[in-house]
C-alpha positions as CSV (number, residue, x, y, z in Angstrom):
1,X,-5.0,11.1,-15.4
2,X,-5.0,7.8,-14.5
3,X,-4.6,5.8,-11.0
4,X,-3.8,2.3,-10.6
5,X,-3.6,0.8,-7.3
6,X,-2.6,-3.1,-6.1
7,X,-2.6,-4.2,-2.7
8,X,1.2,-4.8,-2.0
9,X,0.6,-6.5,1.5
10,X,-1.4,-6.4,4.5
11,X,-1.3,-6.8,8.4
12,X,-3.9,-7.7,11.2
13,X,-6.2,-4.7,9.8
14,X,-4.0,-2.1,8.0
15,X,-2.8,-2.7,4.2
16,X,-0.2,-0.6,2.0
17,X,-1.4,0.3,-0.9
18,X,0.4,1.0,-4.2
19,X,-0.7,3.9,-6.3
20,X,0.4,4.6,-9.8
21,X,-0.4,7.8,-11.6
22,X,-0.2,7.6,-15.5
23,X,-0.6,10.6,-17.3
24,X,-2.7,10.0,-20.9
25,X,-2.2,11.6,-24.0
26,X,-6.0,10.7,-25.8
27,X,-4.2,12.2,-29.5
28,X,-1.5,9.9,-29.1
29,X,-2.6,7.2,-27.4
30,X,0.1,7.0,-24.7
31,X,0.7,7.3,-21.2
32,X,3.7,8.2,-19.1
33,X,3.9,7.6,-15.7
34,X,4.6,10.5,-13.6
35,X,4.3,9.0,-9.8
36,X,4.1,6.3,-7.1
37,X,2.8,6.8,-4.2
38,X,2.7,4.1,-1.3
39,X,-0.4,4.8,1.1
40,X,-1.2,2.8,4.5
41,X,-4.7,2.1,5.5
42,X,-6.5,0.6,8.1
43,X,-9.9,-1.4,7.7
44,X,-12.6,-0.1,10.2
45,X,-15.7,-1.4,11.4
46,X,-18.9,0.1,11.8
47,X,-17.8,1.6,15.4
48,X,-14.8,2.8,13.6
49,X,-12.1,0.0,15.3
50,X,-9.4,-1.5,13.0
51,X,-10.6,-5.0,12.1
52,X,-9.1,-7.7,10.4
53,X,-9.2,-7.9,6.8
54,X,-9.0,-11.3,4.8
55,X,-5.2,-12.5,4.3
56,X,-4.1,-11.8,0.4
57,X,-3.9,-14.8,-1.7
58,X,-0.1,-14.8,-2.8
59,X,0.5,-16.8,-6.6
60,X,3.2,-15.4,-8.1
61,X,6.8,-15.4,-7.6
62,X,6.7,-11.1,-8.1
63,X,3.4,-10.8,-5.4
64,X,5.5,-12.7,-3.2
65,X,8.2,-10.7,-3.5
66,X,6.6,-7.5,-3.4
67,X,4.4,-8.4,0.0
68,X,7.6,-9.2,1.8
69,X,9.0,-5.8,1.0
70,X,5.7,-4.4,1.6
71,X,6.0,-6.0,5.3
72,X,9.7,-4.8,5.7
73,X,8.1,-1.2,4.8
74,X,5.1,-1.3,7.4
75,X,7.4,-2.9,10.0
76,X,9.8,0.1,9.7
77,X,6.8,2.5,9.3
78,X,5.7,1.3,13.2
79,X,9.1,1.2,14.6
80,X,9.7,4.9,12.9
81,X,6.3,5.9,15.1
82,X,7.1,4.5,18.3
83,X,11.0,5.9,17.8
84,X,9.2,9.4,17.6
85,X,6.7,9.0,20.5
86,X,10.1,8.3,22.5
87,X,11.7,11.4,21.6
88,X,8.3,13.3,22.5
């Protein structure tokens, strides 16, 4: 099994993070993906408060594209949360 993950954007202190699995044949010498996973985490510092993390450095046209969608996710992620503490 192997994992492969890329920073796809970040915020103030919390970052999505995309996560590939690859499953490896070692006799034939390929892999085949079998997931994605998107995961959301949130830098801490020693007191174990969010804290900001350095701001990603953005070259290509495809990073570019995937850290706006990456912000569209996170930004629906939050408004999902507070919609739910409403209902509660």
């Amino acid at each position: 099994m192997i994992l492969n993950a890329r920073l796809n954007a970040i915020r103030k202190s919390s970052m999505e993070i995309e996560v590939k699995v690859e499953a490896e044949d070692l006799i034939a010498g390929t892999r085949t993906l079998t997931g994605t996973a998107l995961v959301t985490s949130v830098a801490l510092d020693e007191d174990g408060r969010p804290t900001p993390v350095p701001k990603l450095v953005l070259k290509t046209k495809e990073e570019k594209q995937r850290f706006a969608q990456g912000i569209k996710r996170m930004n629906q992620r939050i408004k999902e949360k507070k919609r739910n503490k409403v209902r509660k």
